[in-house]
N, C-alpha and C positions, 0 to 999 in steps of 0.2 A: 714924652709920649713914646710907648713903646712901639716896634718895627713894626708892620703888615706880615714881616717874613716869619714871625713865632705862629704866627695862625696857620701854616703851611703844616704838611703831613712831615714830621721828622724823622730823620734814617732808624736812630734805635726805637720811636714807635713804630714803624711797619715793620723791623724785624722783629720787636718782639713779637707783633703779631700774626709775622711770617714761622718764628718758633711753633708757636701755638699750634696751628694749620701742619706743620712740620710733624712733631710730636705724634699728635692727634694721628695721622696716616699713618706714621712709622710704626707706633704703638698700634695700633689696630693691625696692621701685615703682620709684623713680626714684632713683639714687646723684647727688647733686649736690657738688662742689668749693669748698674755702673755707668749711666751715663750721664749726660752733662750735667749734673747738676739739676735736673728737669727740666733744659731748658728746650728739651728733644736733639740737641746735635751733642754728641760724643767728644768731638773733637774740633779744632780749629786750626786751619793751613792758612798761611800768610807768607804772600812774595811780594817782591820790591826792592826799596833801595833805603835810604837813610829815614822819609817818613817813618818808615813802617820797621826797619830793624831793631833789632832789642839786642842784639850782642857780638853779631856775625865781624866785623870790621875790625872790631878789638881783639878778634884771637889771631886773626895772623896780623894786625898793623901793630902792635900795643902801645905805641907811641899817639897815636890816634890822639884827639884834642876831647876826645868822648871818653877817654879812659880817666881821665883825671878831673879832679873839681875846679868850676862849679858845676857839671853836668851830673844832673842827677841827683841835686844839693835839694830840691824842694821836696821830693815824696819819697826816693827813695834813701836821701842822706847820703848817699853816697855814687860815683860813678857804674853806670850797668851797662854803658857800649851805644846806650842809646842819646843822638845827638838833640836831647832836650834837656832841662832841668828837673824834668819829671817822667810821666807818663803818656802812652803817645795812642794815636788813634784804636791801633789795635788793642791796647791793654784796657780801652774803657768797655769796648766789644767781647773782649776776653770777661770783664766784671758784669756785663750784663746776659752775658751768657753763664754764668757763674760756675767760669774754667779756670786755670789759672792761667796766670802769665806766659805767655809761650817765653818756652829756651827756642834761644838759638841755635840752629841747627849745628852752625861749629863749636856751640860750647858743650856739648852733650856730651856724657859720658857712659851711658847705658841705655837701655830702651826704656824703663823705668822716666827716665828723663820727656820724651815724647808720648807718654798713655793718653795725653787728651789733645796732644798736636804738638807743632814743630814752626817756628819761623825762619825761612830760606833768603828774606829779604837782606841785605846786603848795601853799605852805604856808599853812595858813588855810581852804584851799578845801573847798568842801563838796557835795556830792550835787545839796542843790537848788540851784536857782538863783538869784540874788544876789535878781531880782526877787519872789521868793519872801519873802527875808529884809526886803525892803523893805516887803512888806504888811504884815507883821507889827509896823513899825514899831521896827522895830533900826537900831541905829545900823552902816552899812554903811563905814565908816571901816575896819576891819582886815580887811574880808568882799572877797575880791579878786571879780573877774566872771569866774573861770579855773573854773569848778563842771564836774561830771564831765560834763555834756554835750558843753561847749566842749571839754574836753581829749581826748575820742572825734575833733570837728572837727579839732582837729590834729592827728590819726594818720593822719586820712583824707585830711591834704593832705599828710602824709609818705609815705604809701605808695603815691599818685598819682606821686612822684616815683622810685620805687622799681620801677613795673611798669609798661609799656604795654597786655600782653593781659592776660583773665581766667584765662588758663590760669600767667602767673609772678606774679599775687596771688596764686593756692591752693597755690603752690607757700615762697613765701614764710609764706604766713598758717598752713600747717600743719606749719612747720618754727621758728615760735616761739611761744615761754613768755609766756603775757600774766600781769602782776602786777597783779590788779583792786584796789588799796587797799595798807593798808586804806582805806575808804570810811565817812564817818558821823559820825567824830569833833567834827569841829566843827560838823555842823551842831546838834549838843546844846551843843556848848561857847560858842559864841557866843548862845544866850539863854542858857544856864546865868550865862554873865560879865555878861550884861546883868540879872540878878536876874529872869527871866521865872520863871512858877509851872510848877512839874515837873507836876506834876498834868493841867493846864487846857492849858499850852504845846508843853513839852516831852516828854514821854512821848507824847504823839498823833503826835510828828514821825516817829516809828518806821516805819509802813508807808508812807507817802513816800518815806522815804531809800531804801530795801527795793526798791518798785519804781523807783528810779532805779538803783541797782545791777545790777537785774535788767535794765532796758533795757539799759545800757550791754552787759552779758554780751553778751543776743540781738544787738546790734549788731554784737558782735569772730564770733558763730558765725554772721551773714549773711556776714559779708567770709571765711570761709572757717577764722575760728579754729581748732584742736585742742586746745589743752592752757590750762585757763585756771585760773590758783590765785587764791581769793579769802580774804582774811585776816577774820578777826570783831575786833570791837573789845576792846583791851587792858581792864583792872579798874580801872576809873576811879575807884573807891572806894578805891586806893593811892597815887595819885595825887598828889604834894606840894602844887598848885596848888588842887585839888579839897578837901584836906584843911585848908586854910588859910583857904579863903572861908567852910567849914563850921565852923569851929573851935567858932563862938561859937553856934552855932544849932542844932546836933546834942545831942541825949540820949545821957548815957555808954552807953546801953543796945545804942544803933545803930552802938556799933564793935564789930568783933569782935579773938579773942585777940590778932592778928596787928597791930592800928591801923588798922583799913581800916574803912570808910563800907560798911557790909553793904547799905544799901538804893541807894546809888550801886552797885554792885559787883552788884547782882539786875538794876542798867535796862543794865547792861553783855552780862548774859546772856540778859538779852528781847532785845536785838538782835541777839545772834549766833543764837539759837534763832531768831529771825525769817527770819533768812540762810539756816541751813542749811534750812528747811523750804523756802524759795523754791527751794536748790539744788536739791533733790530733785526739784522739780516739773517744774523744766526736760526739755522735751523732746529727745534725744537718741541717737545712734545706735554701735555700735559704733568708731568713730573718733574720740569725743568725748570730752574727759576734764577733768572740773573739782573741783579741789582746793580743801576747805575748811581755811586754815591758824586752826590754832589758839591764838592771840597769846594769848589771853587764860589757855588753863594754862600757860601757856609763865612768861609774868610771875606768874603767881600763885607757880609754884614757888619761883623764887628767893626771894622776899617771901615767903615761908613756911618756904624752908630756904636762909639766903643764906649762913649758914658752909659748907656743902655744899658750893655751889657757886664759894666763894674772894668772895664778898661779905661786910662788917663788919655783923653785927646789928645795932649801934648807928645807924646812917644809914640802913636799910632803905626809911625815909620819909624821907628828908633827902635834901633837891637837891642835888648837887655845887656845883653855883654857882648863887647866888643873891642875895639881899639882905636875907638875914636872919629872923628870927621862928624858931619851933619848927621848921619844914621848911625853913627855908631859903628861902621863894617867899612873901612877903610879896608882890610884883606878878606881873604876866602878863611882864614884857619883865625880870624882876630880875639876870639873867645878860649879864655885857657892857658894864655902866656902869661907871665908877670906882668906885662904891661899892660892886660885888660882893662878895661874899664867895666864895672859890674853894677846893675842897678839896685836897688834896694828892697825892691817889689817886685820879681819879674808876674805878680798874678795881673797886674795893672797893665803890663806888658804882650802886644801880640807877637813882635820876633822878640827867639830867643837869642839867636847868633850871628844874624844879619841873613841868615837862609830857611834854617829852620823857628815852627813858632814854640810857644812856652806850652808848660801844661794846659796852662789857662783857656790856652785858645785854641787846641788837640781838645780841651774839653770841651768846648764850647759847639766845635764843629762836627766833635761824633754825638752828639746828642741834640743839634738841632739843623743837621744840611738835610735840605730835604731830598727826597730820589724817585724816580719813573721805575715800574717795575716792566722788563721786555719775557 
């Protein structure tokens, strides 16, 4: 029997229907040529970290475990930088806005490269800033200095190249779709990996990250923003990666029916609950429109109903490729060595590497999470 959760309003239904209403206005003010494909936005901006990157990591890491197969083995045949075996939430958003694929901002090689957008997201990266992480006393070895401020600074030296006057920024600025994140992820996951205390360390990082989110917003709505979609953080308590470091140190009591880390999976909903109250506060006016996507029921569904959805029960928590142990992610980098272990199906598959999921379930979640519009 199929979820209750398909009957809900899903993210690519209301934006396309947010297009439409889009369109419709822009075209009526001013009709401009060459643009999206008709889907009324011109362009698409995307920041973040490994969700959402498409190639940033591999030009200055190239050793990277995303540079080589099997990543990238399902849809594109070959490795793109992007830490899945395929296609990730942005590129399905990119195909129903019918844009293309965003380059990566560091693979670019001419403006030619960025005419319908640019992605700034960046894998590892995090909200705060690196010198942040370094008070703290972490080890900044996988912590890149690419954090959400700096990647705002590189939209703002791309769209310097993009417009002379203020009048073809607004015109640009409100003719595309910014993709805020998600945002947040590592900056829990990197004390989390470095054994910091959840209590005293990490849980306090919450309204940090929050108002760094929120800067960044009011920064895309001074340059002229319209339409800003901001993701919450996935259920980290499902986690292959997360469930393996806790194996030994978790009470049977604190998983729940499903194999999931219930009190990982509550600091996943204090953040988004953190998010959307910040969403709401923001000041804004009839032309403003900012999207809360909802990744986190998105993944819960399938991990709660993955026959439903053409996913194997049996691997619900189990990495596609990995290097072993009960989930398959005995390391942070297990995916991509000789010693892998690789599965045969990753579409059956909801992780791909014990962190990030598969196409399968990046497609699953940009075409049916649902979202609140503030």
């Amino acid at each position: 029997m199929a979820s209750s959760f398909l009957s809900s309003p899903t993210m690519m239904t209301m934006i396309l229907f947010l297009l439409l209403c889009t369109s419709a206005a822009a075209d009526s003010a001013h009709p401009a040529p060459g643009g999206g494909g008709g889907s009324g936005f011109t362009h698409l901006f995307s920041f973040g970290d490994s969700i959402t990157d498409t190639g940033n990591l591999v030009s200055f890491v190239p050793s990277s475990t995303a540079a080589r197969l099997p990543y990238g083995e399902t849809f594109f045949r070959r490795p793109t930088g992007r830490f899945c075996d395929g296609r990730l939430i942005v590129d399905f958003l990119a195909e129903e806005l019918r844009l293309p694929y965003l380059t990566a901002f560091l693979r670019g090689r001419t403006a030619e490269d960025f005419r319908r957008g640019a992605n700034f997201a960046v894998s590892a990266s995090t909200a705060l800033g690196q010198e942040f992480f370094n008070e703290m006393g972490l080890d900044l070895t996988i912590i890149p200095p690419y954090s959400l401020d700096v990647q705002l600074e590189w939209f703002k030296v791309l769209l310097h190249t993009f417009v002379s006057t203020d009048e073809e920024r607004k015109e640009i600025m409100s003719k595309s779709l910014f993709l805020m994140g998600e945002v947040g992820y590592n900056d829990y996951n990197h004390p989390f990996f470095q054994n910091r205390c959840f209590t005293t360390e990490i849980k306090p990082l919450v309204p940090k990250v929050i108002a760094k989110i929120e800067n960044a917003i009011k920064v895309l709505i001074e340059l002229g923003a319209k339409t800003i979609v901001v993701p919450g953080l996935f259920p980290i308590g499902c986690v292959p990666r997360y469930l393996t470091i806790f194996q030994n140190k978790t009470n049977p009591k604190d998983y729940d029916e499903f194999g999931c880390i219930k009190w990982l999976n509550d600091f996943s909903k204090e953040h988004n609950r953190a998010l959307t109250y910040m969403l709401e506060q923001i000041p804004r006016d009839l032309t403003l429109t900012i999207v809360y996507a909802d990744y986190y029921s998105g993944a819960l569904e399938i991990t709660r109903h993955p026959v439903v959805h053409g996913f194997k029960k049996e691997t619900v928590l189990v990495a596609c490729c990995g290097d072993g142990g009960p989930y398959n992610s005995n390391s942070l980098f297990g995916c991509g060595s000789p010693s892998s272990n690789l599965c045969s199906d990753p579409s059956k598959h909801i992780s791909w590497d014990g962190l990030h999921l598969t196409e399968a379930a990046y497609n699953f979640v940009a075409h049916h999470v649902t979202w609140p519009k503030y």
